[in-house]
C-alpha positions as CSV (number, residue, x, y, z in Angstrom):
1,X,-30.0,-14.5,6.8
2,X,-29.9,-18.5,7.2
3,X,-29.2,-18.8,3.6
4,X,-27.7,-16.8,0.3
5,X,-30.7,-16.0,-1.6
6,X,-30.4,-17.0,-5.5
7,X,-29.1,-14.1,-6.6
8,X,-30.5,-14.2,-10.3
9,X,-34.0,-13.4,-8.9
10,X,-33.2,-10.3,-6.8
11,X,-33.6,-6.9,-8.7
12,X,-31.2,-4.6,-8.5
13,X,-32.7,-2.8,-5.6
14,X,-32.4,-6.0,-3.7
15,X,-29.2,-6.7,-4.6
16,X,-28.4,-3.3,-3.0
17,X,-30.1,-3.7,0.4
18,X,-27.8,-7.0,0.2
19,X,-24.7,-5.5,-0.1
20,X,-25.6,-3.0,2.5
21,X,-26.7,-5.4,4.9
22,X,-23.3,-7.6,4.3
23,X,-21.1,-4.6,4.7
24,X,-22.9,-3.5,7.5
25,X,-21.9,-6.8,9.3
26,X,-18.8,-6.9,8.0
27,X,-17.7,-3.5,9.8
28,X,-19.8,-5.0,12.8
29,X,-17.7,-7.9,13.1
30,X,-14.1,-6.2,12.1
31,X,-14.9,-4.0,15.4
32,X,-15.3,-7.1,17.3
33,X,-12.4,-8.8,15.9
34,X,-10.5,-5.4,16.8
35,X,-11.7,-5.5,20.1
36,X,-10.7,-9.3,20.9
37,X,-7.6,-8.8,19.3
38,X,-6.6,-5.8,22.1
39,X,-8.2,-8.1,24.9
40,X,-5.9,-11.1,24.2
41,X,-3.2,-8.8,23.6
42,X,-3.3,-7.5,26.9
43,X,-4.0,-10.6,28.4
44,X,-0.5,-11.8,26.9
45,X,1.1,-8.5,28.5
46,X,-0.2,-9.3,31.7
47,X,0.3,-12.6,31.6
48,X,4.7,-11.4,30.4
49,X,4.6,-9.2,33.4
50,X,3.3,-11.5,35.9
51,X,5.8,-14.2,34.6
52,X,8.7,-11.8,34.7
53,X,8.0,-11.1,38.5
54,X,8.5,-15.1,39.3
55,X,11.8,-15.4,38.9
């Protein structure tokens, strides 16, 4: 989906595939965020640990 269709010309039907398809990629891209999120975190932690044992 490039653009947002014009809304007033979907039926309702349409409009309801829409939404599905949006909420579909929202959850798709929550989990990814989730997932990046626990990456850099434990990229930080390593990064703490390895710094603590230069001292």
């Amino acid at each position: 989906m490039q653009e947002l269709p014009d809304l007033s010309e979907l039926s309702h039907s349409e409009k309801d595939e829409l939404i599905r398809l949006l909420w579909s990629m929202l959850q798709s891209q929550s989990k990814q965020i989730a997932a990046l999120q626990a990456q850099v975190a434990d990229l930080q932690s390593r990064r703490n640990k390895k710094g603590s044992l230069e001292i």
